[in-house]
MIMAR-24768 format. One record per residue (C-alpha): residue in one letter; x, y, z. Coordinates in steps of 0.5 Angstrom, whole numbers, m for minus. Layout:
BEGIN
SITE resn  east north    up
SITE    A     X     Y     Z
...
//
This chain:
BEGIN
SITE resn  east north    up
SITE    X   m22    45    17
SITE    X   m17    41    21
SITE    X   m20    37    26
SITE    X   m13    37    30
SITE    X   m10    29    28
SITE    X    m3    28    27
SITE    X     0    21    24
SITE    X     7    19    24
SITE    X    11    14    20
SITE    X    18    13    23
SITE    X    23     9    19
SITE    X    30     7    20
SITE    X    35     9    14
SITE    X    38     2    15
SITE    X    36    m1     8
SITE    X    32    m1     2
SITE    X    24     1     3
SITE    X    20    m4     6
SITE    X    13    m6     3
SITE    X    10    m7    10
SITE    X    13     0    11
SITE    X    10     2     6
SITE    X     3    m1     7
SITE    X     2     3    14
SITE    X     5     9    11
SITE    X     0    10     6
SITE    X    m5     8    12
SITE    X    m3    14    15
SITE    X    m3    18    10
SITE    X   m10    16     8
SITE    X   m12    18    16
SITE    X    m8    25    15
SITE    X   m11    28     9
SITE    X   m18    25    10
SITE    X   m19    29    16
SITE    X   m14    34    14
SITE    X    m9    33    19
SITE    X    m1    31    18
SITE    X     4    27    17
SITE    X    10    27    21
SITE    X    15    23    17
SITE    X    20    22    23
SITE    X    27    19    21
SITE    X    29    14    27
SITE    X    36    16    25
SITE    X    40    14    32
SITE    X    43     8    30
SITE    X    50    10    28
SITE    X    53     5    24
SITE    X    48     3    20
SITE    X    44     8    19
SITE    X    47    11    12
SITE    X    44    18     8
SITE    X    43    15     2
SITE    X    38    10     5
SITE    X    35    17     8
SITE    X    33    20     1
SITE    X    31    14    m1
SITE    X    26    13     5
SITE    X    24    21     1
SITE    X    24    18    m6
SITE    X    20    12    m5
SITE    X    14    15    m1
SITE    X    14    21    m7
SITE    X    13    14   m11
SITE    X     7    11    m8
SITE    X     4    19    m8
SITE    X     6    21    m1
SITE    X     9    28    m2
SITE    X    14    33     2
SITE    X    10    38    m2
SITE    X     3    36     0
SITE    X     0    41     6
SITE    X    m1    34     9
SITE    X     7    32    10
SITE    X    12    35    15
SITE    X    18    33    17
SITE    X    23    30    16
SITE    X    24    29    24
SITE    X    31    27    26
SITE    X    30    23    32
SITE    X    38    24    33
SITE    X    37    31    33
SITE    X    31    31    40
SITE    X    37    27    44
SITE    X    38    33    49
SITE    X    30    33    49
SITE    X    30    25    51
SITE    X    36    26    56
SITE    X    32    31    60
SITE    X    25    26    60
SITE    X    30    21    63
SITE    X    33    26    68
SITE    X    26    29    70
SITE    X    24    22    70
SITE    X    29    19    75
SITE    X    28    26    80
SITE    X    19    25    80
SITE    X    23    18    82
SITE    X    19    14    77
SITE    X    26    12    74
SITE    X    32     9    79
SITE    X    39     7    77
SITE    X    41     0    76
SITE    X    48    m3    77
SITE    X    45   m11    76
SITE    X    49   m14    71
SITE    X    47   m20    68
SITE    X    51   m24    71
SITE    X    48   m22    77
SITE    X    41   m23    75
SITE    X    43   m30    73
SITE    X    45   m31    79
SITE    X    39   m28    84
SITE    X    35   m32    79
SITE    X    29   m27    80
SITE    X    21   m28    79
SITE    X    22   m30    71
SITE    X    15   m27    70
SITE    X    18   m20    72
SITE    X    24   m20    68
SITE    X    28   m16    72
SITE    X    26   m17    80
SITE    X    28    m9    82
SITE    X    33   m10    87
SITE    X    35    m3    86
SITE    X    29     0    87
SITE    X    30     3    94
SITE    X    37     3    93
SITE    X    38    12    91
SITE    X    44    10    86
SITE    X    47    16    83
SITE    X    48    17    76
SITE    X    55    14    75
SITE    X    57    11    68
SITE    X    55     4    67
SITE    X    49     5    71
SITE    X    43     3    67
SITE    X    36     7    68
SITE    X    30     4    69
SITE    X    23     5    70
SITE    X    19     4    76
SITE    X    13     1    74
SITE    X     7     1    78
SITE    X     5    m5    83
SITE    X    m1    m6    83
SITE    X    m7    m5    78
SITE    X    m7    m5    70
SITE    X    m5    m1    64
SITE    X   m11    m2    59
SITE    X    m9     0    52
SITE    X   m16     1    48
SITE    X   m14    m1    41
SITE    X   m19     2    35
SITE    X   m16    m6    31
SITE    X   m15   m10    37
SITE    X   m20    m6    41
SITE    X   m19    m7    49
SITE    X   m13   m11    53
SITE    X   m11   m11    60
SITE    X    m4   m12    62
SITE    X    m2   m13    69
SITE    X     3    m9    71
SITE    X     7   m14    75
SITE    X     8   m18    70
SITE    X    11   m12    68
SITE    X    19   m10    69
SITE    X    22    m4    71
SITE    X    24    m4    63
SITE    X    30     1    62
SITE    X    30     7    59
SITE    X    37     9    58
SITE    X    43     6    57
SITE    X    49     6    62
SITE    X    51    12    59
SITE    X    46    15    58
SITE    X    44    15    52
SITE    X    36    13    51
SITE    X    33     7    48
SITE    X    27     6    44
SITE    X    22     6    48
SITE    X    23    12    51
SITE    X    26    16    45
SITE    X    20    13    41
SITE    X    15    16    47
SITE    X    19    23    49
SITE    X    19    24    40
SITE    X    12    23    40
SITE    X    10    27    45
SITE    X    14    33    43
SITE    X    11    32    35
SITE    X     4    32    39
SITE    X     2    26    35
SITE    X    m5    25    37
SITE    X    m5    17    33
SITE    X     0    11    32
SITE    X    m1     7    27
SITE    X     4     2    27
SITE    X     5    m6    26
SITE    X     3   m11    30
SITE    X    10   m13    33
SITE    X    10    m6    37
SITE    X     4    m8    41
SITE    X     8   m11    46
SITE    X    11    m4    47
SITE    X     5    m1    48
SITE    X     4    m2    54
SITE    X    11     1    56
SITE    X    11     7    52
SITE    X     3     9    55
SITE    X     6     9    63
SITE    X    11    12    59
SITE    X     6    17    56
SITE    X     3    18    63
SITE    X    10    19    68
SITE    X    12    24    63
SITE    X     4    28    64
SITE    X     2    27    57
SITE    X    m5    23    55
SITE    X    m3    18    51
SITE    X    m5    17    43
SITE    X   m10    13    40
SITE    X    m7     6    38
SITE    X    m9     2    32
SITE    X    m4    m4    30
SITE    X    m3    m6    23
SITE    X    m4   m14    22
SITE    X     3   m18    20
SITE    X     5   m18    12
SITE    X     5   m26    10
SITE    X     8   m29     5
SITE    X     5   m35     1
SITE    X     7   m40     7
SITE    X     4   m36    12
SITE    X    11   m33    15
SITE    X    11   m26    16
SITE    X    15   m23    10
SITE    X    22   m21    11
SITE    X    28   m19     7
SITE    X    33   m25     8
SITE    X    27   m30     4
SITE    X    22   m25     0
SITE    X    22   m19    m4
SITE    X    20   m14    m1
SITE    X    23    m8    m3
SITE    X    19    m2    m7
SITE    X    24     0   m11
SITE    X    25    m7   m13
SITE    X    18    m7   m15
SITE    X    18     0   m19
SITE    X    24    m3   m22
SITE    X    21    m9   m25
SITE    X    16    m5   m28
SITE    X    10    m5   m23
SITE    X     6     2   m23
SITE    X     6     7   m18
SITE    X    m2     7   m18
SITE    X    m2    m1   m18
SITE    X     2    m1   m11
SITE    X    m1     4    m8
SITE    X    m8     0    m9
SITE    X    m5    m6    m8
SITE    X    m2    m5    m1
SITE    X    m8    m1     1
SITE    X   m12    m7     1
SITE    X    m7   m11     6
SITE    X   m11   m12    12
SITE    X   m17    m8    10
SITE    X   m21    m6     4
SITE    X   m27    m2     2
SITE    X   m34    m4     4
SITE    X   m37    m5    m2
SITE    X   m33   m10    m4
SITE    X   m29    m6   m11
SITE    X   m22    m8    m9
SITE    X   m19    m4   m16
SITE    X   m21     4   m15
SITE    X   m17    10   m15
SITE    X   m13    12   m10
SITE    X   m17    18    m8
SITE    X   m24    13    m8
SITE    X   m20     9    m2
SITE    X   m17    15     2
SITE    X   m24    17     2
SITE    X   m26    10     5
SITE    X   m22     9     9
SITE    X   m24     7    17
SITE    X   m19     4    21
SITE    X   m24     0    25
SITE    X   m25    m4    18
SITE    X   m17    m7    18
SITE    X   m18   m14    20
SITE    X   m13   m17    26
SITE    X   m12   m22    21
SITE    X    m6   m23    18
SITE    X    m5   m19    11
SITE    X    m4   m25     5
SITE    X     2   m21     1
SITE    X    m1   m25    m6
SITE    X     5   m23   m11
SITE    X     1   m26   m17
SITE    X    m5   m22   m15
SITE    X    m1   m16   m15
SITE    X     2   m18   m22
SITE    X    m6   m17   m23
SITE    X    m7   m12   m21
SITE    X    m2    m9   m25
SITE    X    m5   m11   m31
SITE    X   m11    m8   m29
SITE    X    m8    m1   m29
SITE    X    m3    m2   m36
SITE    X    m9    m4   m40
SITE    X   m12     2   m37
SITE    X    m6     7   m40
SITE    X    m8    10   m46
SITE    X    m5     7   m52
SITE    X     1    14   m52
SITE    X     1    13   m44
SITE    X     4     6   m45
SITE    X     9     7   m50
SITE    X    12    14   m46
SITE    X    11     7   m40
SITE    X    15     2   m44
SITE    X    21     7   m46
SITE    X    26     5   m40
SITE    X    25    m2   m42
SITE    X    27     0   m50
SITE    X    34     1   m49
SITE    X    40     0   m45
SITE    X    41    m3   m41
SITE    X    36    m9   m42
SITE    X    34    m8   m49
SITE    X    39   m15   m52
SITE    X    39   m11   m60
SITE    X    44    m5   m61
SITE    X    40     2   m62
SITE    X    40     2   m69
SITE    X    36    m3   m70
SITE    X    31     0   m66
SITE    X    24     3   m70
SITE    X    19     6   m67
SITE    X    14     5   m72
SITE    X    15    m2   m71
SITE    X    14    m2   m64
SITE    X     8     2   m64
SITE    X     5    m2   m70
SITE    X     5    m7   m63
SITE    X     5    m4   m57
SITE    X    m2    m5   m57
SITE    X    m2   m12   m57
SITE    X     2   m13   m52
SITE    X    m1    m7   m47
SITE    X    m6   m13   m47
SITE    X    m1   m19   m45
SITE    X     5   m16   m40
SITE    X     3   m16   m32
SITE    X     9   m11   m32
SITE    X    13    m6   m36
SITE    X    19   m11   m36
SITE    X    17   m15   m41
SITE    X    15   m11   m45
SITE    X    22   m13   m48
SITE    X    22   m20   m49
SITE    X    15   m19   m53
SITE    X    18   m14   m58
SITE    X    26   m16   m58
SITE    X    25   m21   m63
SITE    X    23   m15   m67
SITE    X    29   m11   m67
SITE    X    34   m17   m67
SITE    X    38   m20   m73
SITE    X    35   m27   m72
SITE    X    30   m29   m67
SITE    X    32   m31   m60
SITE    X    35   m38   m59
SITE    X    30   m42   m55
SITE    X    32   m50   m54
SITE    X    25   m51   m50
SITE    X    20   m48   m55
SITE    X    24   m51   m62
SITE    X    23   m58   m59
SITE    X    16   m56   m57
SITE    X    14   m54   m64
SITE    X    18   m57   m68
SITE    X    16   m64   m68
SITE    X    15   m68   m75
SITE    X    12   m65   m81
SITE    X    14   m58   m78
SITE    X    19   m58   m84
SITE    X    12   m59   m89
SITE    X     9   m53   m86
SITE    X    14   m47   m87
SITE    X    15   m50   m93
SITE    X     8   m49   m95
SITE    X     7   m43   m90
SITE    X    13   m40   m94
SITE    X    11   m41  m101
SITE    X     5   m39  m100
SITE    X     7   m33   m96
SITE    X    11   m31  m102
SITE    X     6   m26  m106
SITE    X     1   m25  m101
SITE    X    m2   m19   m99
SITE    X     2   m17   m92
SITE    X    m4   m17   m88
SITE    X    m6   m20   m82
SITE    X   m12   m23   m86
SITE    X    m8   m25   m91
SITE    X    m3   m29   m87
SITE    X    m7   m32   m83
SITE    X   m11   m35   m89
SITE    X    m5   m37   m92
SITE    X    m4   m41   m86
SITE    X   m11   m44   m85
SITE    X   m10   m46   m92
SITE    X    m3   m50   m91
SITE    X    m6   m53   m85
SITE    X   m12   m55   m88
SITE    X    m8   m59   m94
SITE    X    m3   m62   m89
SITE    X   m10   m63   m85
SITE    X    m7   m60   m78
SITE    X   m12   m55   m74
SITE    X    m9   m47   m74
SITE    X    m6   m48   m67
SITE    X    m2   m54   m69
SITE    X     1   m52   m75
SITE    X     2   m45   m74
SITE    X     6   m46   m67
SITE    X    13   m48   m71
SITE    X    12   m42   m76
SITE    X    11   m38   m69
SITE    X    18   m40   m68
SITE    X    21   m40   m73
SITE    X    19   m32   m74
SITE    X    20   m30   m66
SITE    X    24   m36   m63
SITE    X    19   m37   m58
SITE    X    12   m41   m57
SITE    X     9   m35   m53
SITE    X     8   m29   m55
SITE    X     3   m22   m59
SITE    X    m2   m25   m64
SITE    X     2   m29   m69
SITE    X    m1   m26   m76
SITE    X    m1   m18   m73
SITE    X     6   m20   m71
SITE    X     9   m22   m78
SITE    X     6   m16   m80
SITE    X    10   m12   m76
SITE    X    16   m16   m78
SITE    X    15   m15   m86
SITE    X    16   m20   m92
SITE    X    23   m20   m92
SITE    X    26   m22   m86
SITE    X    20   m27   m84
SITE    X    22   m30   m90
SITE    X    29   m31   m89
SITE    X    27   m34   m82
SITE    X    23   m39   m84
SITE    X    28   m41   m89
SITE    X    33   m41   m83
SITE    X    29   m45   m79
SITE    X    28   m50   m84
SITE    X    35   m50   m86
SITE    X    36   m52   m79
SITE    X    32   m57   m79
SITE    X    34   m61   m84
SITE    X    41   m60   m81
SITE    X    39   m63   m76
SITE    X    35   m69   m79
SITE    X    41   m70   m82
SITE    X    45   m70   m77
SITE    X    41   m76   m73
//
């Protein structure tokens, strides 16, 4: 049964969707299915000009990604918070009745000039005024004088903000549209929102938004703020320097699962210390009095780890279906016909073994399906050093009536190696090259293999050509 609880998550459709969105997002969703309650995706849609449709439905698509689904019994909404604007009105008019609230005409040159107790901010001088309400005139609130508000965070835990270090903070402009504290407080309440779970960066709206909370006769939530995202120099992650959006990620060729899980650890992380679980296991275990207050250290190549973990955990047909994107237009560089399916699945999984995402599957294989092997100036100067020309032509004459096996190719090498008194690595770097144009790459005899005795040849004695023009050319 459902013990009352109710999250929400409330984004701006104001651009592509963040990954520290993300994290307190499935936070929230963890906390809403474990005790069966809701999650209210609320959009905070009241900044006109930037806000967009499109960026909607991708806030939409990007939870359903990391397996937050509208379909869930859990989800509700999505809220619009454009569409409570009546409701937050008449919360600021009731405000300014009970007089909590008053009408401020103080510009900012004149606060500039009265200069004003600079702990305060605004030194209230239209407190006891009675302004009316005239176009221009912003709404502030009255805070209390005396006393403190104690905000009792489950991550921060107790902390006292005295409240005549306080401003009367404005809650509605002067045309009497509410701002973000106020629509923030009145949308919650109306949602019946039992905890905010939300980034640290908005602890310092809390204390605002509890007296708001409180004026409006509402007992306040449960607070619980998430630690910052920081990237490797310590700096809290931002769009105009790292890479922080989801779809970006999903694009790339990293596996839902694998974010899911990787973002679940970001500031917190199950007691007995297995960091790579299913999601079911770490909705199951997770507290929110385990998140940590330390900053979330966003590891791009512990992400990348973790999604190897989870390709490698794909079956071998769930890996081909997984790769199917990335074996066609627009990133495969060779023309449709050339592509063989069998080919591939003689050596998909060698790479499943190798890749950290999907999207590398295509430079893995594409010398596969390409005419001639991808030209790499970096790798051929490394492999072909002298004597590399010796090799292919042994390798070559030796590969001419062997059995195309993996086992046999690779007997074939040893033995050329072995008469030019050259260890395996080293003689087989430039018959590496020569065959996939890079010095890197799936297992060099199952690769031959796959590639068959023709074209492998011909390659080699591309290479060699190549190599004895440029020889000549010295």
């Amino acid at each position: 049964m459902s013990d009352g609880i109710r999250v929400r998550f409330a984004p701006s459709p104001t651009g592509m969707f963040h990954v520290g969105g993300a994290r307190p997002a499935l936070f929230n969703w963890a906390l809403a299915r474990q005790r069966r309650g809701r999650f209210v995706l609320r959009i905070e849609d009241t900044d006109a000009e930037r806000n967009r449709p499109e960026w909607v439905e991708g806030i939409v698509s990007a939870l359903a990604a990391i397996g937050i689904i509208s379909s869930d019994p859990a989800f509700e909404g999505p809220y619009f918070q454009s569409h409570s604007a009546g409701a937050q009105r008449e919360a600021s008019l009731w405000l300014f009745a009970e007089r909590r609230a008053y009408y401020c005409d103080c510009t900012r040159e004149d606060l500039a000039r009265r200069g004003g107790p600079q702990q305060r901010g605004y030194d209230g001088y239209c407190r006891d005024r009675g302004l009316p309400y005239e176009p221009g005139r912003a709404l502030r609130f009255r805070t209390p004088d005396t006393g403190s508000t104690v905000v009792d965070d489950v991550i921060r835990g107790r902390t006292e903000f005295p409240n005549d270090a306080i401003e009367d903070f404005i809650i509605a402009r002067g045309d009497g549209t509410p701002v973000f504290v106020l629509a923030n407080a009145v949308d919650d309440i109306r949602e019946r929102i039992t905890h905010v779970v939300r980034g640290e960066e908005h602890l310092s709206n809390t204390p605002k938004q509890q007296l708001l909370w409180e004026a409006l006769g509402a007992a306040p939530p449960v607070w619980a703020h998430l630690p910052v995202i920081v990237n490797q120099q310590r700096q809290k992650l931002s769009k105009r320097r790292d890479k922080v959006a989801l779809e970006d990620y999903l694009a790339e060729g990293y596996l839902p699962a694998a974010l899911i899980n990787y973002l679940m650890l970001l500031g917190w992380g199950p007691r007995d210390g297995v960091e790579i679980r299913p999601y079911a296991e770490l909705e199951a275990l997770f507290r929110l009095e385990d998140v940590s207050k330390a900053s979330a250290f966003f590891d791009a190549k512990k992400l990348a780890a973790f999604n190897g973990a989870y390709i490698r955990a794909l079956s071998l047909g769930e890996f081909i279906e997984a790769c199917q994107h990335w074996l066609g237009a627009p990133y495969a560089p060779w023309v449709p016909e050339e592509f063989d399916a069998a080919v591939f699945r003689s050596v998909a999984g060698l790479a499943q073994t190798r890749v950290a995402v999907l999207s590398e599957i295509t430079t893995s294989v594409d010398w596969l399906f390409l005419a001639q092997p991808p030209e790499d100036e970096a790798s051929w100067a490394k492999a072909m050093k002298p004597g590399a020309e010796a090799i292919l032509a042994a390798v070559r004459k030796s590969w001419t009536d062997a059995d195309w096996t993996a086992e046999a190719l690779r007997g074939g090498l040893e033995a050329a190696a072995a008469e030019h008194g050259l260890k395996l690595a080293k003689a087989q770097a430039p018959i590496r090259v020569a065959v996939t144009g890079r010095t890197i790459g799936l297992p060099l005899f199952e690769s031959v293999e796959a590639l068959g005795r023709e074209r492998t040849l011909a390659r080699i004695d591309a290479a060699a050509a190549k190599l004895a023009t440029r020889e000549a050319g010295r």
